[in-house]
N, C-alpha and C positions, 0 to 999 in steps of 0.2 A: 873648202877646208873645214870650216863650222860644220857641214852633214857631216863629216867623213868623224869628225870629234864625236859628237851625237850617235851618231850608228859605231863605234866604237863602248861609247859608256853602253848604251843597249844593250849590245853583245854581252859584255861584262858581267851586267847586273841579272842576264837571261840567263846565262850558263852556272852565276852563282843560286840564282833561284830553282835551277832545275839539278844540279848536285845537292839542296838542302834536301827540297823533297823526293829526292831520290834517296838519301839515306833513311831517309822516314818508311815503317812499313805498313803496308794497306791495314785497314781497322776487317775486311773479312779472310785476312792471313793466318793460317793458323799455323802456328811453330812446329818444326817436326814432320811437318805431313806429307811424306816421300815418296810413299808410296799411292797414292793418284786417285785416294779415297778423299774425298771432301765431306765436311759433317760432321766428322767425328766418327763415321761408320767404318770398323775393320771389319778385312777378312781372313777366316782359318787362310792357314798355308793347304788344306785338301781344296777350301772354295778356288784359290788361283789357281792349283794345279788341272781343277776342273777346268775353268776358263779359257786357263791356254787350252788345253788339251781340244778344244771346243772348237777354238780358233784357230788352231792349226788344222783338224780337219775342215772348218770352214776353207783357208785357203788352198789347201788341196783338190779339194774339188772347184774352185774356180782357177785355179791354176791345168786342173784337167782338162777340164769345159774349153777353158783356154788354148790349149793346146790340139786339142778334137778339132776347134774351130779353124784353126791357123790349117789345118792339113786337108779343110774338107775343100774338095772342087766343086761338091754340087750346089750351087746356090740355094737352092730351097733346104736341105740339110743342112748349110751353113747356117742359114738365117731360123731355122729351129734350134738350133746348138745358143745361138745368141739368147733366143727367147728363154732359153731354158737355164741361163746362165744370168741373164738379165733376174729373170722369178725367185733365183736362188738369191741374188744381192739383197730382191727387196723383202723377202722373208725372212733375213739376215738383218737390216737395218728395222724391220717392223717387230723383233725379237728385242732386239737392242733398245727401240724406244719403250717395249712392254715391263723391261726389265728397270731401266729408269724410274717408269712412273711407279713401278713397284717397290722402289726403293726410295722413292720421295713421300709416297704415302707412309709407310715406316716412318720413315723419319718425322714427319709430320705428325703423327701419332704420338713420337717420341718425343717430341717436342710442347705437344698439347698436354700429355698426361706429365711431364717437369712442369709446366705452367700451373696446373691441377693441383699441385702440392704446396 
């Protein structure tokens, strides 16, 4: 009966401590920021239109590749389909990371030359 007292105040004092700091918000939150830029960095409405535009024929053609593959019967043409499907993903994510560090060096930049003043 005494644990069951114990593991009740616990409970209690756990769930008030975790709705305190859950009303609190993170110190690297920034207010407002919906749209899925972090940093401070906007973009025109032409940059996203590019971006989608970019990505959706990105998944087009893996969606093709996709599709070639699922209907080939030749094994060795299957497994080129794949390769060739496979090089497109990682030329995809190795864009993706090049654009990152490109946009962290900016930032970085921007951030040194506000320190600078």
């Amino acid at each position: 009966m005494n644990n069951l007292v114990k593991l009740i105040a616990v409970l209690a004092l756990s769930t008030t401590c975790i709705s305190a700091f859950a009303k609190e918000k993170p110190m690297n939150m920034q207010s407002g920021n919906t749209s899925g830029q972090s940093m401070g960095m906007k973009m025109s409405a032409e940059m996203k239109d590019k971006m989608a535009r970019n990505k959706q024929k990105y998944i087009l053609q893996i969606d093709a590749l996709s599709d070639r593959i699922n209907d080939e019967k030749n094994a060795k043409k299957k497994q080129a389909l794949m390769d060739e499907q496979l090089q497109l993903i990682k030329d995809h994510q190795e864009k993706k990371r090049h654009m990152k560090k490109k946009m962290m060096q900016k930032h970085h930049q921007k951030m040194m030359n506000k320190n600078d003043e």
